[in-house]
DSSP file (Angstrom, degrees, kcal/mol; ACC not computed):
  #  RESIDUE AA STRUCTURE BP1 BP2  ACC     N-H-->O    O-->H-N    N-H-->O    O-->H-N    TCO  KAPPA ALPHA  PHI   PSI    X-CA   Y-CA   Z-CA
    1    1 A X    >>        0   0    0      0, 0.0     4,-1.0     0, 0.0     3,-0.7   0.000 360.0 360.0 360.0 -37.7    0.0    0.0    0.0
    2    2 A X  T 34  +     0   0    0      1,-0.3     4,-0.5     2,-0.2     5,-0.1   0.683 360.0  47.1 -89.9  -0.3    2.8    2.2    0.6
    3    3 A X  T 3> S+     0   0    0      2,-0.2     4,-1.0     3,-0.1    -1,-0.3   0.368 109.7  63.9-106.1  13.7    5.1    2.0   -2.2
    4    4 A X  H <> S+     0   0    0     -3,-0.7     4,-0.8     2,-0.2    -2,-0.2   0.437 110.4  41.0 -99.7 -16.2    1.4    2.4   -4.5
    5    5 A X  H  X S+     0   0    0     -4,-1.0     4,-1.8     2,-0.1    -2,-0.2   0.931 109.9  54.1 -90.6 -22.4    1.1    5.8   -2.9
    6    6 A X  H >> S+     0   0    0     -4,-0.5     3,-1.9     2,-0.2     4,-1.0   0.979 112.5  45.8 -90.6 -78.3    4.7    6.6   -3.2
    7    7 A X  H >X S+     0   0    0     -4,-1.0     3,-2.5     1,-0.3     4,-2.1   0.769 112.0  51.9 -48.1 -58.2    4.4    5.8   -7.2
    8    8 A X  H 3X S+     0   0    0     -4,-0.8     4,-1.4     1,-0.3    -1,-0.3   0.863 113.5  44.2 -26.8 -53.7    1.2    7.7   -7.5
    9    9 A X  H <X S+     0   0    0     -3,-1.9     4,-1.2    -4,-1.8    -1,-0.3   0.663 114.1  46.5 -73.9 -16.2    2.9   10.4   -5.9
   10   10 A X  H <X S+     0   0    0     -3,-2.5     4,-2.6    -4,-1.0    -1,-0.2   0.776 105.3  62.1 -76.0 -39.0    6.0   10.0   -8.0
   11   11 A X  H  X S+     0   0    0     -4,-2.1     4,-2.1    -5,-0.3    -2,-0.2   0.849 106.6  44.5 -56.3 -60.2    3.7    9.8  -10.8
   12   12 A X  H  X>S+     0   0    0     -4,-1.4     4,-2.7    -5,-0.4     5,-0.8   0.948 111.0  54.8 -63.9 -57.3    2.5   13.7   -9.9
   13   13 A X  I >X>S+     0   0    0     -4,-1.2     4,-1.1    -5,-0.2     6,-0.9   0.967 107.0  51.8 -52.6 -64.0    6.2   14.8   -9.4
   14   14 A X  I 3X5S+     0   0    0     -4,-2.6     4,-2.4     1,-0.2     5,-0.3   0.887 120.4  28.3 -58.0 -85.5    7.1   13.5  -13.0
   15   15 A X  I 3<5S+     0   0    0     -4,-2.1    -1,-0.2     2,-0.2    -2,-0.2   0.547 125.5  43.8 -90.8  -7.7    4.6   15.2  -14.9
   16   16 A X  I <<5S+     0   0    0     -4,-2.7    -1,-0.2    -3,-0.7    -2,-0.2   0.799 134.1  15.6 -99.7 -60.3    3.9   18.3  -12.8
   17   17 A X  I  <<S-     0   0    0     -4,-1.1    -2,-0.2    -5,-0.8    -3,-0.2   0.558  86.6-128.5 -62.5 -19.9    7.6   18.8  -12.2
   18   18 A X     << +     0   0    0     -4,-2.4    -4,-0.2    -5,-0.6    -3,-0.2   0.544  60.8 133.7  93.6 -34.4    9.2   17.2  -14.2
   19   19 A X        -     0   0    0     -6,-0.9     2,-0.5    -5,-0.3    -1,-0.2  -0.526  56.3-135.6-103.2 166.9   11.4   15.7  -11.7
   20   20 A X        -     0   0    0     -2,-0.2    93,-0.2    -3,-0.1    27,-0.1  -0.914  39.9-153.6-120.1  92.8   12.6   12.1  -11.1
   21   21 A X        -     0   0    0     -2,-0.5    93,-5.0    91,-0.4     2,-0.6   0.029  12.1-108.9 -83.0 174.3   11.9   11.8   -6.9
   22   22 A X  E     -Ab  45 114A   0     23,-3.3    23,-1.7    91,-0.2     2,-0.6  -0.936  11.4-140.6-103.2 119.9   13.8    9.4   -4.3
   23   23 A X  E     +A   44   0A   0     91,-2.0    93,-0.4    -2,-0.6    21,-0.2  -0.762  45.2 174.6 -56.8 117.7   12.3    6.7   -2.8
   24   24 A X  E  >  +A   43   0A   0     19,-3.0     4,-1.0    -2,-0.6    19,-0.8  -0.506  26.4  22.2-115.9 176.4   13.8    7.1    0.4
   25   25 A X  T  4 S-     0   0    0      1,-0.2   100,-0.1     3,-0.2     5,-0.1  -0.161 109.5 -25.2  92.2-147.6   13.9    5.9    4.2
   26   26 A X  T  > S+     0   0    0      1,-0.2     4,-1.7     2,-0.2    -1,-0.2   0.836 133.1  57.5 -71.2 -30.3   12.5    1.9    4.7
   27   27 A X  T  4 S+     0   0    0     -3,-0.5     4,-0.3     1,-0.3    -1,-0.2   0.842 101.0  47.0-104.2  14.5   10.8    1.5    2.5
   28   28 A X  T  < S+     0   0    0     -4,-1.0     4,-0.3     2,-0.2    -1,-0.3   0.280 118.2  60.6 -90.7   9.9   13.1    2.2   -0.6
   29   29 A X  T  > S+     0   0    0     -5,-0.3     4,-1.5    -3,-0.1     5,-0.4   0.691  99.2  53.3 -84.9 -30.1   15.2   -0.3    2.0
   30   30 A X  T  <>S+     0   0    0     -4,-1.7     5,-0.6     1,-0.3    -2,-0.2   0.605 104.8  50.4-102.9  -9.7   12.8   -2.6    1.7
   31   31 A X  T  45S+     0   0    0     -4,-0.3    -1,-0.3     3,-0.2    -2,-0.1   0.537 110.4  48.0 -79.8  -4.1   12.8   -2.8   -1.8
   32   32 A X  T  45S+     0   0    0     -4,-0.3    -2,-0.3    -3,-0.3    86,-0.1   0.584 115.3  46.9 -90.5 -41.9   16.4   -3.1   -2.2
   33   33 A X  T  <5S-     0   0    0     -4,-1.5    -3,-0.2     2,-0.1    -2,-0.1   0.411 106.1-125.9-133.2 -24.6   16.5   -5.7    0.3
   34   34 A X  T   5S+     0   0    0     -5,-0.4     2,-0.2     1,-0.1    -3,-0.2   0.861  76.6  77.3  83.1  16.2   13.5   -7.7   -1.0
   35   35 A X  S   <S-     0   0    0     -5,-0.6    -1,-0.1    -6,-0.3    -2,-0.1  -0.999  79.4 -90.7-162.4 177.9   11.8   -7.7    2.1
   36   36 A X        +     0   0    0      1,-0.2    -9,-0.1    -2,-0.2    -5,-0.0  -0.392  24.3 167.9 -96.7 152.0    9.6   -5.9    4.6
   37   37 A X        -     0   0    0    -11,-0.1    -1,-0.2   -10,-0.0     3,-0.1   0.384  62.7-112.9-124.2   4.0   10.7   -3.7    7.7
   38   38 A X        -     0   0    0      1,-0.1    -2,-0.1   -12,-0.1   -11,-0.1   0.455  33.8-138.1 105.6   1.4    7.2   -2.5    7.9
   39   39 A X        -     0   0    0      1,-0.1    -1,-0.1   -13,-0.1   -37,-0.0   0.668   6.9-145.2  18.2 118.3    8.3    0.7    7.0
   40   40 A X  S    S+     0   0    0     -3,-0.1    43,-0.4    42,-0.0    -1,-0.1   0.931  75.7   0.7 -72.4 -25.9    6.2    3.5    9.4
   41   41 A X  S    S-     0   0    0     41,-0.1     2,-0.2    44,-0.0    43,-0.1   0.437  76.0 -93.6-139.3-121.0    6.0    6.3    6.2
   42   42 A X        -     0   0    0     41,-0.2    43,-0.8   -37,-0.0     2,-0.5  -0.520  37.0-158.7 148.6  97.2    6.7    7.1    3.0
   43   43 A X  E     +Ac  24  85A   0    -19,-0.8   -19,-3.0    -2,-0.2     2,-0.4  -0.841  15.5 176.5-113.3 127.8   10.1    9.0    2.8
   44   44 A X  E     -Ac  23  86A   0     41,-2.5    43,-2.6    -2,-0.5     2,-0.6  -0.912  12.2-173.4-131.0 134.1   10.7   11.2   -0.4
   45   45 A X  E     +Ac  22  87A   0    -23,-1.7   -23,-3.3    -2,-0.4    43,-0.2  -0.953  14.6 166.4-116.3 132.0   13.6   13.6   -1.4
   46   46 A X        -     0   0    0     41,-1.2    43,-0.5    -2,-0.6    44,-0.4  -0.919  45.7 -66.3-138.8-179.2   13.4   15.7   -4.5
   47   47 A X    >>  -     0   0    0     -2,-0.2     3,-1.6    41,-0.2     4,-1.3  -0.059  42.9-133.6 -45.6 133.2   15.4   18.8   -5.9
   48   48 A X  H >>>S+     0   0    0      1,-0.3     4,-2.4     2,-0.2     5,-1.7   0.917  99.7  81.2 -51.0 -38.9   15.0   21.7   -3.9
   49   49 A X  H 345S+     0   0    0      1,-0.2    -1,-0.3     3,-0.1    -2,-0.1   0.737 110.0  32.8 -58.5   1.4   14.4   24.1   -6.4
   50   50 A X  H <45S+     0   0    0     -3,-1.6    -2,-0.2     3,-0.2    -1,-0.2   0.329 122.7  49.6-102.3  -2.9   10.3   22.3   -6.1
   51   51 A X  H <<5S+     0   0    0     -3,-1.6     4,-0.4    -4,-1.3    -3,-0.2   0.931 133.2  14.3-104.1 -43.8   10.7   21.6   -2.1
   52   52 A X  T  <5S+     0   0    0     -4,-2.4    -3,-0.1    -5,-0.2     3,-0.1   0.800 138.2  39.3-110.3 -39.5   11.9   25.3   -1.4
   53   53 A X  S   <S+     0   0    0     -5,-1.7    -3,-0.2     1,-0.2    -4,-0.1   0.801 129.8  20.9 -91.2 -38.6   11.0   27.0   -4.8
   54   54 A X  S >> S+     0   0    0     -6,-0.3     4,-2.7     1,-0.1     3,-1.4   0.075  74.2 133.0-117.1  42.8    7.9   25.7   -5.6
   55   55 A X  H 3>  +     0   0    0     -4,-0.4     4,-3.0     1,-0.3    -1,-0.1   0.671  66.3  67.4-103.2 -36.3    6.6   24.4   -2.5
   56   56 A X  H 34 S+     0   0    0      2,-0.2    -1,-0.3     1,-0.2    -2,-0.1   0.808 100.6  43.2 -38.5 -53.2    3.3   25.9   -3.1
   57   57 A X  H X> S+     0   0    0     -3,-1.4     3,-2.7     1,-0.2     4,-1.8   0.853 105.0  64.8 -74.9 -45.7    2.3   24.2   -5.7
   58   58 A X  H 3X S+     0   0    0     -4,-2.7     4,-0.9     1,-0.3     3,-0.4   0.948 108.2  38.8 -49.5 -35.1    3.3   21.2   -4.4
   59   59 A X  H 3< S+     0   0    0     -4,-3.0    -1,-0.3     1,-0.2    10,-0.2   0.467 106.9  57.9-111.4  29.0    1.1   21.2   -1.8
   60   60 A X  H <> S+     0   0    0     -3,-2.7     4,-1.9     3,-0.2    -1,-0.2   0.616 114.3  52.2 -95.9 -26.1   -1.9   22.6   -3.6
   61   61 A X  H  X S+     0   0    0     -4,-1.8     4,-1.5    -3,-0.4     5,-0.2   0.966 107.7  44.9 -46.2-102.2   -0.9   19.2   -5.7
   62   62 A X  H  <>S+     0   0    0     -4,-0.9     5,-2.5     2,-0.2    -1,-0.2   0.647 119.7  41.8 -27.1 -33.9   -0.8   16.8   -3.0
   63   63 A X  H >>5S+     0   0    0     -5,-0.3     3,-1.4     3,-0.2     4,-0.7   0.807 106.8  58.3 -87.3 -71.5   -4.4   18.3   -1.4
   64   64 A X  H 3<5S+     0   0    0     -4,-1.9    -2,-0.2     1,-0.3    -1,-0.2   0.795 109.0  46.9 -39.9 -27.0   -5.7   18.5   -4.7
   65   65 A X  T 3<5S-     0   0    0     -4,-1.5    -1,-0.3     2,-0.2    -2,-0.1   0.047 134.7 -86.8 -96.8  31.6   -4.8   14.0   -4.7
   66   66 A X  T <45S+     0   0    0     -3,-1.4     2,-0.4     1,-0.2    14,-0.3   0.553  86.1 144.8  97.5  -1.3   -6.4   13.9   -1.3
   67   67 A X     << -     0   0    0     -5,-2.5     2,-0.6    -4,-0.7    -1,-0.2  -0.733  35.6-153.8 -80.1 129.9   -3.5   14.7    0.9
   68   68 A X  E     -E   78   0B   0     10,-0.8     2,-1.8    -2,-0.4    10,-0.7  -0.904  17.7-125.2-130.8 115.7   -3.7   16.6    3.7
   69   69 A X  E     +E   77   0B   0     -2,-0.6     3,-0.2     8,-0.2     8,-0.2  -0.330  39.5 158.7 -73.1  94.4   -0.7   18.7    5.0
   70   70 A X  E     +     0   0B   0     -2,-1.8    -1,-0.1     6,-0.9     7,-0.1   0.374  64.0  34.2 -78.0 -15.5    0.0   17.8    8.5
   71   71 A X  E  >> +E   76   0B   0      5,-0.9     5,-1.7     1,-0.0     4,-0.9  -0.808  57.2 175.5-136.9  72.1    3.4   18.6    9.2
   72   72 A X  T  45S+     0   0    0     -3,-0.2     3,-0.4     3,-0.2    -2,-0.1   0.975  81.3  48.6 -62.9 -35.3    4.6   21.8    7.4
   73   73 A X  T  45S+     0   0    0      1,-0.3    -1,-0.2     2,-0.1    -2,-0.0   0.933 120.4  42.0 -63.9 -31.4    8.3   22.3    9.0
   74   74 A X  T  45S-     0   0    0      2,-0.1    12,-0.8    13,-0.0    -1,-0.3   0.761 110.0-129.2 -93.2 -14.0    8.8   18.5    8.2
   75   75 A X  T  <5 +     0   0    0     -4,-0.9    11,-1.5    -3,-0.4     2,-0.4   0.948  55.9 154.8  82.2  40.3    7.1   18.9    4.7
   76   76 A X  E   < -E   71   0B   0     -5,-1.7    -5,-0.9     9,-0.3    -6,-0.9  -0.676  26.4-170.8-115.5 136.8    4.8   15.8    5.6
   77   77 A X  E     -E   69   0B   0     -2,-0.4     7,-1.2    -8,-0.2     2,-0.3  -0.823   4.7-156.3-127.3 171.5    1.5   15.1    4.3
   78   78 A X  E     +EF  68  83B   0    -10,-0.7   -10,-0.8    -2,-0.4     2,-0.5  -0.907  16.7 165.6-156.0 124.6   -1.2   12.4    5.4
   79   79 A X  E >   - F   0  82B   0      3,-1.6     3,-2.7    -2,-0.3   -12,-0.1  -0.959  66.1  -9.5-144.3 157.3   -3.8   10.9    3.7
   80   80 A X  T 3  S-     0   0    0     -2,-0.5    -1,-0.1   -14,-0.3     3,-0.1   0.643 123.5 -57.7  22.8  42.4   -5.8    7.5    4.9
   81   81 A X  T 3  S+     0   0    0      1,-0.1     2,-0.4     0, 0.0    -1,-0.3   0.505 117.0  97.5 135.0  33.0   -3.8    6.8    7.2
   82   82 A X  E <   -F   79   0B   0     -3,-2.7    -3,-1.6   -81,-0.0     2,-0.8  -0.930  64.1-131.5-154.2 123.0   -0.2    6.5    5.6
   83   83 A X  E     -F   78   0B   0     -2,-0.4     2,-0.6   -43,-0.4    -5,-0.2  -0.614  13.2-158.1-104.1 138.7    2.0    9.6    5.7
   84   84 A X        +     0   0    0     -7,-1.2     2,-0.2    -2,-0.8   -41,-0.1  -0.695  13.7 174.4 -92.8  79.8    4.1   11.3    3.1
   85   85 A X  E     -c   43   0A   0    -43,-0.8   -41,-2.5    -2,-0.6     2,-0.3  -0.462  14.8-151.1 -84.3 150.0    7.0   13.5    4.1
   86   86 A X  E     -c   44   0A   0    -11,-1.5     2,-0.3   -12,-0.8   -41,-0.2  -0.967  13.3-176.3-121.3 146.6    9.8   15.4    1.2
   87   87 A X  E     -c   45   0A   0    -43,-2.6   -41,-1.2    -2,-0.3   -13,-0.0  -0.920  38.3 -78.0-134.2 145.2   12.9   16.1    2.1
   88   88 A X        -     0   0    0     -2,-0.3     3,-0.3   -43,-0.2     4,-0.2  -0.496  31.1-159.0 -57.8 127.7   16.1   18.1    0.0
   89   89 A X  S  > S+     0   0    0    -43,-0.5     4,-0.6     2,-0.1   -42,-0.1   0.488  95.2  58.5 -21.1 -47.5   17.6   15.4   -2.7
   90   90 A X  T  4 S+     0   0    0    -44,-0.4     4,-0.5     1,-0.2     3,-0.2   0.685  85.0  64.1 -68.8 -33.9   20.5   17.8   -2.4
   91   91 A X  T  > S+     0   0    0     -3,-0.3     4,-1.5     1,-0.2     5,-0.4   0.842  87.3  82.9 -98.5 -22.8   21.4   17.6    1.5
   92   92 A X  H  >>S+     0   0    0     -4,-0.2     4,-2.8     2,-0.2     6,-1.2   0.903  95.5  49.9 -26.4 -57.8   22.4   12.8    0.6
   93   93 A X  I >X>S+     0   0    0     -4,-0.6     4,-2.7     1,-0.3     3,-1.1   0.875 119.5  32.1 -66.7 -68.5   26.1   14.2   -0.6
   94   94 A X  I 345S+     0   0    0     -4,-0.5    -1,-0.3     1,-0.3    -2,-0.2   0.459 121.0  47.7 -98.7  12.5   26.7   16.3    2.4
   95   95 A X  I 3<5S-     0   0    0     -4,-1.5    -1,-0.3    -3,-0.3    -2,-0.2   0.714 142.0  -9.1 -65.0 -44.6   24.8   14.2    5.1
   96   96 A X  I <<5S-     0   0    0     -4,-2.8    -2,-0.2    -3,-1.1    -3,-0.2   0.684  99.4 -97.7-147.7  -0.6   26.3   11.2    4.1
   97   97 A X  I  << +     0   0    0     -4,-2.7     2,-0.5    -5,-1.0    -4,-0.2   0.443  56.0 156.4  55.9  39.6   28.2   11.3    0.9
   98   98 A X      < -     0   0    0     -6,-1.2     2,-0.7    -5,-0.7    -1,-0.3  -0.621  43.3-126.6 -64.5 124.1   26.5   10.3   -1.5
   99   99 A X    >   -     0   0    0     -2,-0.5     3,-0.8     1,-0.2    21,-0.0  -0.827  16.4-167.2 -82.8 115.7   26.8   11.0   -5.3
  100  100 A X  G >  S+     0   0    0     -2,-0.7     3,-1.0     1,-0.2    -1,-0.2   0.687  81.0  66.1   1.6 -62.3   23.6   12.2   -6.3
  101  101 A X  G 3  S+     0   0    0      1,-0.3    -1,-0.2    -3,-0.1    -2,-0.1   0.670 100.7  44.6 -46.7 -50.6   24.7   11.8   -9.8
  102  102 A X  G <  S+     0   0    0     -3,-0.8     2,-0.3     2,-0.0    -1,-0.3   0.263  74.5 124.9-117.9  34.5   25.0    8.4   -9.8
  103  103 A X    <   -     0   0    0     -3,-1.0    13,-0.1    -5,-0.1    -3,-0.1  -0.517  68.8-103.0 -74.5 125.5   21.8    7.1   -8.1
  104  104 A X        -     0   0    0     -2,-0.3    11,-1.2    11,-0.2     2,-0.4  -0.301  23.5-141.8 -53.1 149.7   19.8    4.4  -10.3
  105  105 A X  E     -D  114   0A   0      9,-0.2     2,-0.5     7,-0.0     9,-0.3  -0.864  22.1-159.4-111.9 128.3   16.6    5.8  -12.1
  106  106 A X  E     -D  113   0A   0      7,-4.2     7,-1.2    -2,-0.4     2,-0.6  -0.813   3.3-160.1-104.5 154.8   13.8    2.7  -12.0
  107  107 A X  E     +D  112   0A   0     -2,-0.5     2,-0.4     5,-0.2     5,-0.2  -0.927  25.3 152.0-129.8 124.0   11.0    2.7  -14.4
  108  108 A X  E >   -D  111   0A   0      3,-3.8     3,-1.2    -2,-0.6    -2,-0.0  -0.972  65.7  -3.8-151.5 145.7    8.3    0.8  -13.4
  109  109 A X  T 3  S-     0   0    0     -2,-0.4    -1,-0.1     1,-0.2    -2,-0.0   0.966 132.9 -54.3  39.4  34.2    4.1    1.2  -14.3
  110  110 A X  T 3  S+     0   0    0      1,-0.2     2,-0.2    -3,-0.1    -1,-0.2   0.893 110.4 126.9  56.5  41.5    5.3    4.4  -16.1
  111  111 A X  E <   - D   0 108A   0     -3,-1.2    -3,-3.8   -97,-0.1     2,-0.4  -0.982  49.6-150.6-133.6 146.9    6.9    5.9  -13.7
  112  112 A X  E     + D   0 107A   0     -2,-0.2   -91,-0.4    -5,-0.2     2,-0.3  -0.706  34.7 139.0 -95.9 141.0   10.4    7.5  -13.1
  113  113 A X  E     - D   0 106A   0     -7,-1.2    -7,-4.2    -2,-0.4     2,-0.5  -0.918  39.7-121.4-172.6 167.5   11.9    7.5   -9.6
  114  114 A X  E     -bD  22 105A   0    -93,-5.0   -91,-2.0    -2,-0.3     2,-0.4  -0.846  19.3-171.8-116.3 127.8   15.3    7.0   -7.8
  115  115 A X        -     0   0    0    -11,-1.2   -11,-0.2    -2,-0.5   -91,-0.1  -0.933  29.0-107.6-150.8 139.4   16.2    4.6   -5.2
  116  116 A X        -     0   0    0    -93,-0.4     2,-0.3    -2,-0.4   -93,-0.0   0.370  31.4-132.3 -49.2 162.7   19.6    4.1   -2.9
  117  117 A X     >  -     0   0    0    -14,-0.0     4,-2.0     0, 0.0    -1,-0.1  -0.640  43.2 -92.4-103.5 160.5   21.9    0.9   -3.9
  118  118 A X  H  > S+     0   0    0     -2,-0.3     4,-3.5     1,-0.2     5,-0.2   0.793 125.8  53.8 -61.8 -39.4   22.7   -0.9   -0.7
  119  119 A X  H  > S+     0   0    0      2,-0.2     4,-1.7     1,-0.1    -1,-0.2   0.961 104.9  59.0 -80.2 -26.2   26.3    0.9    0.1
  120  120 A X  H >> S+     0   0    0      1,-0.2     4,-2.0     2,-0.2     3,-1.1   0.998 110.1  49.3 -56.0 -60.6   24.3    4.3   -0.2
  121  121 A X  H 3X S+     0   0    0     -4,-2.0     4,-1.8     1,-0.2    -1,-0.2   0.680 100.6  53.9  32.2-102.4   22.5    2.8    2.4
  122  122 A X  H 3X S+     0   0    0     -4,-3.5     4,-2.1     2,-0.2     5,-0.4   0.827 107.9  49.8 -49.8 -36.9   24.6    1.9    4.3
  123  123 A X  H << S+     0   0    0     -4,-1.7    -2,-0.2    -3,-1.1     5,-0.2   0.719 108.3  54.8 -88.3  -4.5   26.1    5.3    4.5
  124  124 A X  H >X S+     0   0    0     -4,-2.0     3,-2.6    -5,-0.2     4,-2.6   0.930 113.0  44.6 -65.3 -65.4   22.7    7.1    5.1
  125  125 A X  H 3X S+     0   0    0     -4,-1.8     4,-0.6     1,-0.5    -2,-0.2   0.510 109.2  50.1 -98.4   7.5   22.1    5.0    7.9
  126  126 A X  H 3< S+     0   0    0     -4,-2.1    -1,-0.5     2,-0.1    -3,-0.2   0.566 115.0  53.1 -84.8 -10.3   25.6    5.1    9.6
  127  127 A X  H X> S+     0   0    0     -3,-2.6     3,-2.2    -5,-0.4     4,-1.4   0.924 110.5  45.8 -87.1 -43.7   25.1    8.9    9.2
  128  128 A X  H 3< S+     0   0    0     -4,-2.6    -1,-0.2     1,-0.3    -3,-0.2   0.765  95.6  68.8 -74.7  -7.3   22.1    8.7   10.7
  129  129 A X  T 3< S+     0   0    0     -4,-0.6    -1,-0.3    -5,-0.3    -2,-0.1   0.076  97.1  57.8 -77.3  14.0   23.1    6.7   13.5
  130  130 A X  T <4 S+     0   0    0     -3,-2.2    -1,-0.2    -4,-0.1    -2,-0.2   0.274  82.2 118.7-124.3  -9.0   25.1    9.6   14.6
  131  131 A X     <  -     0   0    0     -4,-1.4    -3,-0.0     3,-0.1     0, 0.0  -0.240  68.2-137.5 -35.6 153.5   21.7   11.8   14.7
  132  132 A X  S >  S+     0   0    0      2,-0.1     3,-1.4     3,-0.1     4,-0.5   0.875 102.1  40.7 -88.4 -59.6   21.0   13.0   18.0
  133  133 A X  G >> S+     0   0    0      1,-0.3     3,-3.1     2,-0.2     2,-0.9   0.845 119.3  47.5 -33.9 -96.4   16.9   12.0   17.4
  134  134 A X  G 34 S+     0   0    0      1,-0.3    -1,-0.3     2,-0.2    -2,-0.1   0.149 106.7  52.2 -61.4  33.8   17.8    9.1   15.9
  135  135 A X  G <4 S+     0   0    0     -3,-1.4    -1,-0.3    -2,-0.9    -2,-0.2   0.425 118.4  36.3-122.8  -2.0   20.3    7.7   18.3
  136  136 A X  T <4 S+     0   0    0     -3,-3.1     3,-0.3    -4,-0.5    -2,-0.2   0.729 131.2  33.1-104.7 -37.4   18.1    8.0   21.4
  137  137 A X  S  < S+     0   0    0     -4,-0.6     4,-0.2    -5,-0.2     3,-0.2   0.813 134.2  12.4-104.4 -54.6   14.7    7.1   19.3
  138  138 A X  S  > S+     0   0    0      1,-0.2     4,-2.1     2,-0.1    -1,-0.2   0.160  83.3 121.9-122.3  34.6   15.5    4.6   16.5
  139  139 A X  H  > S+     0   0    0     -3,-0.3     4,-2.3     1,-0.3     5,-0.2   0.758  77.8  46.2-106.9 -26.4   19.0    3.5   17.3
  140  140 A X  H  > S+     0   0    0     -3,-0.2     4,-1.4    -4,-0.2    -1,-0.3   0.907 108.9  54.1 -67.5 -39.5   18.2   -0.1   17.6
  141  141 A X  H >> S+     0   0    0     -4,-0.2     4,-2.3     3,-0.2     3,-1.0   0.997 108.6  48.8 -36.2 -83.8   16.3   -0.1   14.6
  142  142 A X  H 3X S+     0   0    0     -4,-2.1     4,-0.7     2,-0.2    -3,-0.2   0.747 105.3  60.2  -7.7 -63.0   19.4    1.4   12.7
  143  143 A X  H 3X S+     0   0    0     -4,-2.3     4,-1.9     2,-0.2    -1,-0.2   0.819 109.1  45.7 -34.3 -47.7   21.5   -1.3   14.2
  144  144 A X  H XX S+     0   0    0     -4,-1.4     3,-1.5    -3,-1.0     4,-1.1   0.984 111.6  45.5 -65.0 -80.5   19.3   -3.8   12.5
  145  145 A X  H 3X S+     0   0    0     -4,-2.3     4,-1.8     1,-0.3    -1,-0.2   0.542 109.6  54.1 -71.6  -3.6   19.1   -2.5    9.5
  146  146 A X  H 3X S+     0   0    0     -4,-0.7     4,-0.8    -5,-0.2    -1,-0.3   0.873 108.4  49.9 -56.9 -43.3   22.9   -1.8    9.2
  147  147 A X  H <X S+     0   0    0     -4,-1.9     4,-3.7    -3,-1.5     3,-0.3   0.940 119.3  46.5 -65.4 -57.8   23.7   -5.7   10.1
  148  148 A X  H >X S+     0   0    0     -4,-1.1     3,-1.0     2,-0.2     4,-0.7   0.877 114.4  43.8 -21.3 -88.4   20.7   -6.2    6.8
  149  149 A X  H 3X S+     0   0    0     -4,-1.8     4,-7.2     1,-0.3     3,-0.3   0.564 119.3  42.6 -57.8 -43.4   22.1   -3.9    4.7
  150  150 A X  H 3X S+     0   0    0     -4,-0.8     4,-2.1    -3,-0.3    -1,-0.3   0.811 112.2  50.2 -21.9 -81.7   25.6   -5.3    5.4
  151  151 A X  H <<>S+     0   0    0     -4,-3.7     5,-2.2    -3,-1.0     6,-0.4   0.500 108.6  56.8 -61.0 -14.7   24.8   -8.9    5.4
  152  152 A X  H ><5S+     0   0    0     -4,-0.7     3,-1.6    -3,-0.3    -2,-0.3   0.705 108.8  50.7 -59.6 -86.8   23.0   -8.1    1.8
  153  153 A X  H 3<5S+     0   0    0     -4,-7.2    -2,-0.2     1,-0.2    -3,-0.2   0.802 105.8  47.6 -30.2 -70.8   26.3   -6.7    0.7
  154  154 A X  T 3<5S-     0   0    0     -4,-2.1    -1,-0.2     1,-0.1    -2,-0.2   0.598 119.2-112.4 -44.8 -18.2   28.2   -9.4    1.6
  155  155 A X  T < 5S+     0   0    0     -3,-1.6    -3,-0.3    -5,-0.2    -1,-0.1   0.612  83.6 116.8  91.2  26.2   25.5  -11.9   -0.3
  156  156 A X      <       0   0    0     -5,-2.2    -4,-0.3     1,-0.2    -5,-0.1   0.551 360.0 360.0 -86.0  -3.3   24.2  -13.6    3.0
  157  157 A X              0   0    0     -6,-0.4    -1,-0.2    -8,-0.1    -5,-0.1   0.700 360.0 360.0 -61.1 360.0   20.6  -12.4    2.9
């Protein structure tokens, strides 16, 4: 259910924007990893010039699809009960060093969108395991899914 709202919504982003979003968080983990962590949300990073520049329209978009903006500071929307936050595309290189550049594009039901390879991955979620939040909040979680991600490299999954 939640990666059919996140393509819908990817869906919007590509033809209203233009832009090619990130599946982000779990549950672009959990497609990488072939299996479920139950994932709480639906985590999406796209360019800034639409999160910061056009941000208006975006969320006259998203209520116009039934989305109800629940969160502004966190950019987070909610609709039947499964929420949709955006986040900067831009801030992966200097959070965690990621090349932007060279993140895979998937095309799937005629839609464009981007989602992490397992050592990007990894290095979100050892950067985020030096969050302050997440290191009181989700830091066992993290643990886990580093030993996943990890063991997935190595080809033990």
């Amino acid at each position: 259910m939640k990666k059919a709202e996140f393509l819908g919504i990817a869906v919007m982003l590509n033809r209203a924007f233009g832009v090619v979003p990130l599946l982000y968080g779990s549950l672009g983990l959990e497609i990488r990893l072939g299996m479920s962590l139950n994932a709480d949300d639906v985590d999406i990073l796209i360019p800034e010039t639409v999160l910061f520049g056009e941000w208006d329209r975006l969320v006259s978009l998203m209520e116009k699809n039934g989305y109800r903006l629940c969160d502004a500071h966190e950019h987070a929307f909610e609709k039947s009960g499964v929420s949709a936050a955006f986040a900067s595309l831009e801030n992966l290189r200097p959070f965690a060093g990621v090349d932007i550049d060279a993140i895979p594009v998937i095309r799937e039901a005629g839609v464009s969108y981007l989602l992490l390879e397992l050592p990007d991955y990894l290095k979100v979620y050892l950067a985020s395991a030096q969050d302050g939040y997440r290191k009181n909040v989700k830091n066992k979680q993290d643990e886990q899914k580093i030993r996943m991600i990890r063991s997935a490299i190595r080809g033990e999954q």
